[in-house]
VOGU-3710 file (C-alpha; in Angstrom, 3 decimals, decimal comma):
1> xxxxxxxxxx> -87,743/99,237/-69,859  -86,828/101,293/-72,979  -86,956/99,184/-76,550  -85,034/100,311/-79,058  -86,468/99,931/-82,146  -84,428/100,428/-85,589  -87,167/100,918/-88,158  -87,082/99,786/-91,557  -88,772/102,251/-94,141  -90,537/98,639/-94,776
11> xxxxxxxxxx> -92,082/98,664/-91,824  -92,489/102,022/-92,058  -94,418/101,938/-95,204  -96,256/98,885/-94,509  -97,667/100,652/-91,319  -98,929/103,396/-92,912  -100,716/101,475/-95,813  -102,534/99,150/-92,819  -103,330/102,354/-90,533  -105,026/104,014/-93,863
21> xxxxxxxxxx> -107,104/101,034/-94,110  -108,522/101,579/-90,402  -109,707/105,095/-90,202  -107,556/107,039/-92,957  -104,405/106,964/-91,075  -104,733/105,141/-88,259  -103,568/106,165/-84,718  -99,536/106,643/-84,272  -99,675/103,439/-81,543  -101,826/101,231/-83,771
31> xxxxxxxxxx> -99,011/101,873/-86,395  -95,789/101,526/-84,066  -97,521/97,747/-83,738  -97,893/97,296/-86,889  -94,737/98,331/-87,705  -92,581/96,152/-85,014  -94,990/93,238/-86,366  -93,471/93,509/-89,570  -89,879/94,026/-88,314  -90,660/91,044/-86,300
41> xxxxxxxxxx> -90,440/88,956/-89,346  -87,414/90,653/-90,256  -85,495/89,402/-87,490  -86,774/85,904/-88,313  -89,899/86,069/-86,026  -93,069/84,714/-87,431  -95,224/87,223/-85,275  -94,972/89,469/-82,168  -95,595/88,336/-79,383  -97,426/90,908/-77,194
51> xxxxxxxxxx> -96,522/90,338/-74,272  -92,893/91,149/-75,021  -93,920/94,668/-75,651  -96,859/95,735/-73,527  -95,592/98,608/-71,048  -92,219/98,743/-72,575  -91,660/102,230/-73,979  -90,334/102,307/-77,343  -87,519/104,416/-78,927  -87,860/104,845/-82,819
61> xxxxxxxxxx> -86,080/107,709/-84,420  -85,274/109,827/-81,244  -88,862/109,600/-80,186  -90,183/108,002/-77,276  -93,679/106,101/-77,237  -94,677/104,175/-74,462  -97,086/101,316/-75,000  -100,182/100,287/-72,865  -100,407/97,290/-70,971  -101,301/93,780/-72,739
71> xxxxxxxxxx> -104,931/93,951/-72,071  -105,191/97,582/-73,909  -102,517/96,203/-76,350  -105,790/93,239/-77,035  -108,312/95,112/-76,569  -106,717/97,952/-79,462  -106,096/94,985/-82,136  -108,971/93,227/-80,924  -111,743/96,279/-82,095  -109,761/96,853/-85,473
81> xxxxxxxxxx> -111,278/95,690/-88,866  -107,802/94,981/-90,689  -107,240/92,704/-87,684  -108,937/88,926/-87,186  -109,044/86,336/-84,150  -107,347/83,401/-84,834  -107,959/83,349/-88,492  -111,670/83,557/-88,828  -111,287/85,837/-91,424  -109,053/87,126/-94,190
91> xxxxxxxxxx> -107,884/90,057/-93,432  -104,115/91,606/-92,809  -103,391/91,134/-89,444  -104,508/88,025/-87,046  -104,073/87,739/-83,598  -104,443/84,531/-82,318  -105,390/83,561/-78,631  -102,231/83,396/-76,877  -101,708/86,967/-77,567  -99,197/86,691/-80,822
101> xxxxxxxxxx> -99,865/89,064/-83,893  -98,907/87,794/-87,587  -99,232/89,242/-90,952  -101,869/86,914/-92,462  -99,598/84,942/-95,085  -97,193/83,817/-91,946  -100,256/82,483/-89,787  -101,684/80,637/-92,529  -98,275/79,126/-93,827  -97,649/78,575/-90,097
111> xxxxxxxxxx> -101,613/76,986/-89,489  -101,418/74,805/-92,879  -98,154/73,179/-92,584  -98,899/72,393/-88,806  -101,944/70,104/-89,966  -99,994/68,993/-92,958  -97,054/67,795/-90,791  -99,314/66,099/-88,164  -101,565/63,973/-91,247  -98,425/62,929/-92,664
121> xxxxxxxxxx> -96,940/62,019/-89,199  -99,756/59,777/-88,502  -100,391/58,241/-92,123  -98,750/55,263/-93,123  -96,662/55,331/-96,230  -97,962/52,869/-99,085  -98,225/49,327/-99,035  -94,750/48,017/-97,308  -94,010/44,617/-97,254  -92,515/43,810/-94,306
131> xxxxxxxxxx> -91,063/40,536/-94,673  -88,795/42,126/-97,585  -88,250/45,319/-95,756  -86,951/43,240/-92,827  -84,784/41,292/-94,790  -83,713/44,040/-96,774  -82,323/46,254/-93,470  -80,376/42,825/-92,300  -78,243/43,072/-95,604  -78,257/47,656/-95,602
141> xxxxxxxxxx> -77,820/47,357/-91,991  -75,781/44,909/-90,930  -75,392/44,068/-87,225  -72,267/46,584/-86,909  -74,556/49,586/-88,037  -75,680/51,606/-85,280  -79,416/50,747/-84,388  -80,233/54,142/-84,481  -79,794/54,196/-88,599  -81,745/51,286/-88,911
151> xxxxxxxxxx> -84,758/52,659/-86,793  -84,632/55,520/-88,928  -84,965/53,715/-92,126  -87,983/52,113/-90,822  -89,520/55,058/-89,761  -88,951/56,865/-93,257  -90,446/53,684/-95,341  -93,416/52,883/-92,716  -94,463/56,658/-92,455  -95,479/59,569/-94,793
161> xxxxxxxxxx> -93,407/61,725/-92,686  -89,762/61,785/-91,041  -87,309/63,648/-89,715  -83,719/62,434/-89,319  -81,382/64,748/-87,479  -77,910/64,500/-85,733  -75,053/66,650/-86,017  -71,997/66,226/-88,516  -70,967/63,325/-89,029  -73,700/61,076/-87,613
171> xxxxxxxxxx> -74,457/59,196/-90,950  -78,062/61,269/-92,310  -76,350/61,017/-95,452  -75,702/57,343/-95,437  -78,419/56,553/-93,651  -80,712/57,951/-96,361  -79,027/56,650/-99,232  -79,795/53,297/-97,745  -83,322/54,073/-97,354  -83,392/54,568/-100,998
181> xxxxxxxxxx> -82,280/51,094/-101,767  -84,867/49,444/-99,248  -87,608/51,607/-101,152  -86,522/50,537/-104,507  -86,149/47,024/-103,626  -90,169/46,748/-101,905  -92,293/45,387/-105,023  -92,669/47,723/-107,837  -90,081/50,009/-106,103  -88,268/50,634/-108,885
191> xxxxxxxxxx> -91,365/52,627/-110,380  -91,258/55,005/-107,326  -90,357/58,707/-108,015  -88,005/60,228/-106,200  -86,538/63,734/-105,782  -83,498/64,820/-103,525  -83,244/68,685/-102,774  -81,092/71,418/-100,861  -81,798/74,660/-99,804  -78,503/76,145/-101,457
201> xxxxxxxxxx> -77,021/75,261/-104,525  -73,746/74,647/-102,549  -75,735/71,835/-100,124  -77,850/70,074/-103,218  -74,010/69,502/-104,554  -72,192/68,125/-101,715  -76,091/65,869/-101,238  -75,489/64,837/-104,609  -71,595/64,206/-104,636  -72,420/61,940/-101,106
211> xxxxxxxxxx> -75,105/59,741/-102,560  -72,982/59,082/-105,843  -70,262/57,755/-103,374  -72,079/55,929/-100,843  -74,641/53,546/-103,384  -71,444/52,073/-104,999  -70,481/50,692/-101,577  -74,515/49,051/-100,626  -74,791/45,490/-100,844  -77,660/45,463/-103,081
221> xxxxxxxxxx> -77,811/44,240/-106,888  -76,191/46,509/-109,591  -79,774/47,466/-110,986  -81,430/48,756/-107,409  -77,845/51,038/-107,745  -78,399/52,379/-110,824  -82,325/52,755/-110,195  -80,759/55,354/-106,997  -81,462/59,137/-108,145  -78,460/60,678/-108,561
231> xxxxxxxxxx> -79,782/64,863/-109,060  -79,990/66,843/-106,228  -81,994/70,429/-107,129  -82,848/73,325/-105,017  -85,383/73,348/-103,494  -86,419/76,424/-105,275  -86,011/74,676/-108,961  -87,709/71,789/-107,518  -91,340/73,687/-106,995  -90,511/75,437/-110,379
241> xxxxxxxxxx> -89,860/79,507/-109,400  -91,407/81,777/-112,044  -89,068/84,444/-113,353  -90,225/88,234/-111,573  -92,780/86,171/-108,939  -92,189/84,970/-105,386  -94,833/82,048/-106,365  -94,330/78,506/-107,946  -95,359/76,733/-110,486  -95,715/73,413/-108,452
251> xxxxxxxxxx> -98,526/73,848/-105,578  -101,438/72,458/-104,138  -103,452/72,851/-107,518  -100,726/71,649/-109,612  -99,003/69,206/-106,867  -95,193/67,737/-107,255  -95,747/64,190/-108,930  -92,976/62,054/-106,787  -93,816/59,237/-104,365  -91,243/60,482/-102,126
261> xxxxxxxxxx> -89,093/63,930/-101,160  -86,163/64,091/-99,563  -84,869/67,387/-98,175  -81,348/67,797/-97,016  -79,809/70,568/-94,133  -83,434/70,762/-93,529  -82,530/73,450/-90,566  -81,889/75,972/-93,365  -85,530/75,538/-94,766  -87,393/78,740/-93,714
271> xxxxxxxxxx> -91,026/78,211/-92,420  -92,563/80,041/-95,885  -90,422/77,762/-98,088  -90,914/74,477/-95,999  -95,138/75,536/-96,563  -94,804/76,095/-99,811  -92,935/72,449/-100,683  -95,720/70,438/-98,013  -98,437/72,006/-100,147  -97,088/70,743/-103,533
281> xxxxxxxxxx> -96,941/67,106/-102,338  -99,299/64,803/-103,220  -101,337/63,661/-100,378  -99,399/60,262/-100,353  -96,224/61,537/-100,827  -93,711/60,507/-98,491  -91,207/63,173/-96,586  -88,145/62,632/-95,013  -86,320/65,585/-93,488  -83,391/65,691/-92,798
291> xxxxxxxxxx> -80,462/68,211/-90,570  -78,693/69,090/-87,543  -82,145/70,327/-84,807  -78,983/72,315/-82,856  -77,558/74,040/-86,115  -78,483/77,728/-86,484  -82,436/77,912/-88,015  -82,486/79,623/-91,430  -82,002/83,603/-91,627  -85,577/84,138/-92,733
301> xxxxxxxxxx> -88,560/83,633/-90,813  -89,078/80,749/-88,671  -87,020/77,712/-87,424  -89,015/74,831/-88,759  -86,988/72,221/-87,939  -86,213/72,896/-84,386  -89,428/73,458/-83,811  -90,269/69,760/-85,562  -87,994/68,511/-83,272  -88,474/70,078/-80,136
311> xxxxxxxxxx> -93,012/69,375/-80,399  -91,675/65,686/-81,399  -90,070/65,478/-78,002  -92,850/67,258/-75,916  -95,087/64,914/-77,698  -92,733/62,001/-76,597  -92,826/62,749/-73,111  -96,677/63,295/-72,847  -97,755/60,813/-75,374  -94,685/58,552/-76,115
321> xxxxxxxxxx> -97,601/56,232/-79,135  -97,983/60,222/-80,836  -97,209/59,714/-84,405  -95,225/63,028/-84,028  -93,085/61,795/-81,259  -92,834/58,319/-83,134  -91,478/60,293/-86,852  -88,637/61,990/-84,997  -85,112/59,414/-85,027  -81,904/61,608/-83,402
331> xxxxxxxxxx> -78,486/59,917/-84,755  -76,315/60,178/-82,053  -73,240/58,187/-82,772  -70,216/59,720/-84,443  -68,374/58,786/-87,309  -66,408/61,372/-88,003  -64,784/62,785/-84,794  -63,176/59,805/-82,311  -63,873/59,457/-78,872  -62,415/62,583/-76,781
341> xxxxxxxxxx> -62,173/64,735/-80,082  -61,821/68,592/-78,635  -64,285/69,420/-81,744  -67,034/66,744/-80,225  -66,393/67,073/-76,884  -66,410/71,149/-77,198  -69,625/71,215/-79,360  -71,396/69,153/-76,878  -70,693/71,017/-73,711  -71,677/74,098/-75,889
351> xxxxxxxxxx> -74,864/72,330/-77,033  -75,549/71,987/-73,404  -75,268/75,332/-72,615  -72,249/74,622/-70,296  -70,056/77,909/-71,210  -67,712/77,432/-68,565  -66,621/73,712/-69,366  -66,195/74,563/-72,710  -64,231/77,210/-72,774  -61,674/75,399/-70,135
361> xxxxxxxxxx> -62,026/72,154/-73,182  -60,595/74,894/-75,255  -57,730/76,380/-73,202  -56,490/72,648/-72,108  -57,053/71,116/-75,289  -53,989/68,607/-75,767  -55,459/67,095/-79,149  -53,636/69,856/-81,462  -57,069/69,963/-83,358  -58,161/72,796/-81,193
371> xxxxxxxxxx> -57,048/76,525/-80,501  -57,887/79,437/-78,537  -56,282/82,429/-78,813  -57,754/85,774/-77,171  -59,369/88,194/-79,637  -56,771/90,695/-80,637  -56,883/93,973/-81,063  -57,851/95,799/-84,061  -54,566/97,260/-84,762  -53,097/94,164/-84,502
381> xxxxxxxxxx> -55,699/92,150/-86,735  -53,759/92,327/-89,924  -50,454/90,809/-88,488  -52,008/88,220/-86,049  -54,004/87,013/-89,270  -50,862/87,378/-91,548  -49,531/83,830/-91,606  -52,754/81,953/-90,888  -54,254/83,451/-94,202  -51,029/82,585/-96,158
391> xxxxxxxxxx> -50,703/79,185/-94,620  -54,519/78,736/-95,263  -54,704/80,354/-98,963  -51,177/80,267/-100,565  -51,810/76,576/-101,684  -54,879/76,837/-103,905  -52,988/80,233/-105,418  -50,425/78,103/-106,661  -52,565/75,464/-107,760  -51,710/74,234/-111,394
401> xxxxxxxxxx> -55,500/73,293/-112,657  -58,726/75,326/-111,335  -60,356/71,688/-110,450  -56,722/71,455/-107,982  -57,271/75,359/-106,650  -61,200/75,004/-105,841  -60,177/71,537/-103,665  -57,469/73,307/-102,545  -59,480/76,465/-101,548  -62,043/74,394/-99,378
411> xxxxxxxxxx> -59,448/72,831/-97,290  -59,474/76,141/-95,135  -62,071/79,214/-94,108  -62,230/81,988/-92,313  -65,896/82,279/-90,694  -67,321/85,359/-88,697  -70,208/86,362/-86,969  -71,042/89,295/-88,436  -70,780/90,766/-91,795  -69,652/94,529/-91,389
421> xxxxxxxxxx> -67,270/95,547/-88,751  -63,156/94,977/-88,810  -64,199/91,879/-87,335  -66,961/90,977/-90,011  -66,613/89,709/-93,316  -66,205/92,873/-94,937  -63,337/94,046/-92,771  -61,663/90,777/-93,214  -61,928/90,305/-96,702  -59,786/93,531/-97,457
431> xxxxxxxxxx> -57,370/92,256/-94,848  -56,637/88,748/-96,341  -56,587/90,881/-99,657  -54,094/92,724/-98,405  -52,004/90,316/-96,762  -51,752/88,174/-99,753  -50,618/91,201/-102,036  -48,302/91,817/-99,885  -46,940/88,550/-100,535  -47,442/88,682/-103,866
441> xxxxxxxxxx> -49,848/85,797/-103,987  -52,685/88,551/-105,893  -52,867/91,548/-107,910  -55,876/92,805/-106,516  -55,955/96,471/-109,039  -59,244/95,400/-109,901  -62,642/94,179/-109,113  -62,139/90,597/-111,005  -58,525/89,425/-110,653  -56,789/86,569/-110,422
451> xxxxxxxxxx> -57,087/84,201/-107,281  -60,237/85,990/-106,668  -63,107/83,073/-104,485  -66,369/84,153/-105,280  -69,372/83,030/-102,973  -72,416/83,410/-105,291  -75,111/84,946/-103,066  -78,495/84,410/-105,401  -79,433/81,908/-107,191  -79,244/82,376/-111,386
461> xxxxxxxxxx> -81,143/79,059/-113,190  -80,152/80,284/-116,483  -76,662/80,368/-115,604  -76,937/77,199/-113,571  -75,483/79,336/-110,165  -76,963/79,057/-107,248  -76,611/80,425/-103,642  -73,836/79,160/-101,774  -71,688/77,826/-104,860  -67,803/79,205/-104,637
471> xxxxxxxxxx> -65,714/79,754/-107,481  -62,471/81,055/-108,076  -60,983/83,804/-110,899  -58,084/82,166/-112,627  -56,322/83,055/-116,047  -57,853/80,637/-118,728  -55,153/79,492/-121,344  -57,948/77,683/-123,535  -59,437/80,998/-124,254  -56,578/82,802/-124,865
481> xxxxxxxxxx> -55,450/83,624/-121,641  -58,368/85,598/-119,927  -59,880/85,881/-116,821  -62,473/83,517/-116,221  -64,605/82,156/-112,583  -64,052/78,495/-112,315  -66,556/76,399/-110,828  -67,140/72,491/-109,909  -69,175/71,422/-112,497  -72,196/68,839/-111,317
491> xxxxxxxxxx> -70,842/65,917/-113,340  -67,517/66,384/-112,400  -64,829/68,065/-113,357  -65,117/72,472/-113,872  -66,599/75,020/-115,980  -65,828/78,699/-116,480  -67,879/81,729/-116,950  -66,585/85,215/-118,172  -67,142/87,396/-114,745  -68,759/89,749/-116,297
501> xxxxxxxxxx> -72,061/87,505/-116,114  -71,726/86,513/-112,569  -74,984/87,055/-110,456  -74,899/88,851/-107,408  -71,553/87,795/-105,628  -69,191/88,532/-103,378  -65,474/87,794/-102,002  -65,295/84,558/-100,018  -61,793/84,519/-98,126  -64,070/85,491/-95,150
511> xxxxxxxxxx> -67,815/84,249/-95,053  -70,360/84,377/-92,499  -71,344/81,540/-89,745  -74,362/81,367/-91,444  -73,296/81,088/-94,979  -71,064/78,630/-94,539  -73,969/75,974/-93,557  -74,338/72,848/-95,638  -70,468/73,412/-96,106  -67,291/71,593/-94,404
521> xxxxxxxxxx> -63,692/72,167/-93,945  -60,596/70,487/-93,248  -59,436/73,591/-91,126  -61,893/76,539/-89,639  -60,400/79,875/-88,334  -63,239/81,275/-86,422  -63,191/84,978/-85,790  -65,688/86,670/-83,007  -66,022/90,608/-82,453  -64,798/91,431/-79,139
531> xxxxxxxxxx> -68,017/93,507/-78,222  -71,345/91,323/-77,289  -73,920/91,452/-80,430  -77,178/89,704/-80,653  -76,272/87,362/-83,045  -73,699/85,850/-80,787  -75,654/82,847/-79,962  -75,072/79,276/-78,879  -76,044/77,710/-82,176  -73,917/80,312/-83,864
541> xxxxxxxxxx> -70,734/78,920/-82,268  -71,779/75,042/-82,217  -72,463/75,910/-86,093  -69,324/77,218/-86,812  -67,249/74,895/-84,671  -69,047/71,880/-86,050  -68,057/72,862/-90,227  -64,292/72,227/-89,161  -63,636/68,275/-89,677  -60,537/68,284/-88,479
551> xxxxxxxxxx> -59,121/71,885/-87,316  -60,683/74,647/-85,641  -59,262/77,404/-84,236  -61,539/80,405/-82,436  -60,784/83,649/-81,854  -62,421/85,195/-78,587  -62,362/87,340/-75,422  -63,707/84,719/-72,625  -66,285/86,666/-71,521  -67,906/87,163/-75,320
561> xxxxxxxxxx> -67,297/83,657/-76,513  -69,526/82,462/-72,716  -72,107/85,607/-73,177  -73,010/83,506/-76,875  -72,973/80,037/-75,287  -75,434/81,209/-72,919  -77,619/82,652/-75,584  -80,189/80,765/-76,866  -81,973/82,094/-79,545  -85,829/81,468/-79,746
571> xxxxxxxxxx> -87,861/82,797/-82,849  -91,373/84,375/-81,884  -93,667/81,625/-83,447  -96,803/79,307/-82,433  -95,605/76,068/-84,825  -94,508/74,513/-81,968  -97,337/75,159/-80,330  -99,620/74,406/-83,094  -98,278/71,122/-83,803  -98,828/70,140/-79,677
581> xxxxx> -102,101/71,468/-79,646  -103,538/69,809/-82,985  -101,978/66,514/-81,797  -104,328/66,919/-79,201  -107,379/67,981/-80,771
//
């Protein structure tokens, strides 16, 4: 079998440096591992896993280089002094005993928040009283609430560590805001420190804008209400990120000082990041996680919380008293979509893996709220698209206020699976551009112009713009009439920038599957290439399909849309692992 391997001049580079370290240069196979090592991570692998390699021959530009069986593959990294078993020693490399090979920083944020995770699991949180907890979840969660909510707010106050997932809709939101209220009213709760945080700025908002809601409806005093954080922060700005560094200022010498963190769309959370937070905690800090286990894992390296989730439930089955097993609740009742809903029902049979079923869901759905239409041809793109993007965007165009056009403009997306391609988001950016010139809805003549979305892509603290936040280019009359990006403002209401200090940006008619998680729509037009890729997966689609709360419509050949749903993707790694086997130990 013949690998194709598209090197980056990364991994390139990064081989060379290692194989100089070795013997001057290092021989060309010791680098070619090396090198798919460190594209490994690229692809949102924590290592390489050997055995996926050994006797495969390799293509890398035009050359062919066949690799030796896994034994020689061992016994190569296993002589070389830049390389250490299991983690004895620091040095660049580590191969650990099940045959996987990591650069050093992603085996020891991998090792470390393993042990980290399994303490907390197994630690109880503070001193509880139980009496008032119990009569506290009577009157949070009354006998109507589904049990599963209430188990999970027991969890989260008993234990130092907890995970709360359940797809869209399940009440994690609700659930935790309620779990904030039975901390604060426990004796002296009201002195307990909380912080709330997102991976994107776009997630922390809609976290934020969902607690303020929810605590006015509790049944709990006025004062536990007020006493309810209401800032949600990156999780970024919450360890403090130092301007030019990839380090923070908040870390296991200069730990966090809250009582207890809550993380939202935890499934976004790459396995660096999620170290880096578990480190800064204070060693009685409480954790509560919380995301959709199915949802697609985060586009850099690792897939924490599926992982979490998955060693919680091997854990359940071989040791059902584990503490890992026992921090894991699953929300499984739906508030959002009724009973027989194409979008539930669809999501489901795609969560199962059942390609067949849910493509015939999709092709008899009755409901209106679901439609499948064959994936047309490229030269027919731009008219097929014409009136969904005008009956999608014209609205928020035509908006009187900017506050009216951004609400407008998130009724209603176009997601894709890839980002180049006339099927990507680049191709169909210029084509909803186009279409709406045509109809005279833009003046597109220049890079900033009016009716422009803008998806911020990085995250700016001095402007207060972070990843995932959309905003919209609108004439401003209260500065005489120029072009400024409107944005939803934290405490309500908008602000405006001049464009011309944007951060890195770029046109949101079209986004990806991935960028649009920890976002929701009322309507979802989602558009898949008509040739198989390798991101075509089964949590791509269940991702996509699942931001549409009341619409979706997909755009597919059969055999692509059941090639993804048969996909499941699974990130080289050994936290699963790790997590079983210290449980264990």
């Amino acid at each position: 079998m013949t690998i194709e391997f598209q090197e980056r001049a990364l991994d390139r580079h990064f081989a060379a440096f290692i194989g100089k370290q070795v013997d001057g240069k290092g021989s060309e196979l010791f680098r070619l591992v090396v090198s798919l090592a460190s594209s490994a991570i690229g692809r949102g692998n924590l290592c390489l896993n050997l055995a996926d390699i050994a006797g495969q021959t390799v293509t890398v530009n035009g050359k062919e280089l066949p690799l030796p069986q896994l034994d020689a593959l061992l016994e190569l990294l296993g002589k070389s002094s830049v390389v250490t078993l299991n983690g004895q020693h620091y040095r660049p490399l580590v191969l650990d005993a099940e045959g996987r090979l990591y650069l050093y920083r992603y085996w020891r944020n991998e090792h470390d928040l393993a042990s980290t995770i399994l303490h907390k699991a197994g630690a109880v949180a503070g001193d509880i009283d139980e009496a008032t907890l119990q009569s506290s979840l009577k009157r949070l969660f009354p006998e109507s609430t589904d049990e599963l909510q209430k188990k999970a707010a027991t969890v989260a106050l008993q234990r130092q560590f907890c995970v709360i997932s359940g797809g869209p809709g399940t009440g994690k939101t609700s659930t935790v805001v309620r779990i904030l209220a039975l901390l604060l009213e426990q004796d002296g709760g009201k002195k307990q420190r909380i912080a709330m945080a997102a991976p994107t700025g776009k997630a922390a908002a809609r976290l934020k804008a969902s607690v303020n809601s929810i605590r006015e409806s509790l049944d709990c005093s006025d004062e536990v209400k007020a006493s309810i954080p209401g800032d949600v922060v990156t999780i970024q700005r919450l360890l403090g990120t130092i301007s030019g560094s990839t380090r923070f200022r908040h870390s296991v010498q200069n730990p966090l000082f809250f009582d207890t963190v809550i993380i939202d769309e935890a499934s976004m959370v790459s396995l660096p990041l999620m170290s880096a937070l578990v480190a800064a905690l204070k060693p009685t800090a409480r954790l509560i996680l919380l995301g959709d286990k199915d949802q697609l894992a985060s586009v850099e390296a690792g897939a924490v919380l599926g992982d979490i989730c998955n060693a919680a439930g091997a854990a359940g089955e071989e040791h059902p008293f584990s503490p890992l097993s026992s921090s894991l609740v699953v929300l499984e009742k739906n508030y959002r979509f009724q009973p027989g809903s194409g979008i539930a029902e669809i999501s489901l049979a795609v969560n199962a893996g059942l390609e067949r079923e849910a493509l015939a869901l999709l092709k008899s759905n009755t409901t209106g709220n679901i439609v499948w239409q064959p994936s047309p041809c490229r030269e027919e793109l731009r008219d097929v698209l014409a009136a969904k993007v005008v009956e999608g965007y014209q609205g928020y165009l035509e908006a009187a206020f900017p506050e009216e056009a951004l609400e407008r403009f998130d009724r209603f997306r176009i997601l894709c699976a890839l980002r180049d391609g006339p099927y990507g988001v680049s191709g169909l950016n210029v084509l909803v551009e186009n279409i709406l010139a045509r109809k005279g809805l833009i003046a597109p003549s220049t890079i900033f112009y009016a009716g422009r979305p803008i998806l911020v892509t990085v995250n700016d603290y001095s402007m207060r713009l972070f990843n995932g936040d959309i905003g919209i280019i609108r004439l401003d009359p209260e500065n005489g009439g120029e072009l400024r990006v409107f944005f939803a403002a934290p405490a309500g209401g908008v602000r405006s920038i001049p464009p011309e200090r944007l951060p890195g940006h770029e046109t949101a008619y079209a986004m990806t599957i991935h960028k649009s998680q920890g976002s929701e729509f009322e309507r979802v037009l989602m558009v898949l290439p008509p040739v198989d890729n390798d991101l075509l997966t089964r949590e791509l689609i269940y991702t996509g399909l699942t931001r549409a709360k009341k619409n979706v419509e997909i755009w597919a050949d059969e055999d692509i849309f059941c090639s993804a749903v048969q996909k499941k993707r699974v990130r080289s790694s050994g936290f699963r692992e790790a997590l079983c086997r210290n449980k264990q130990q």
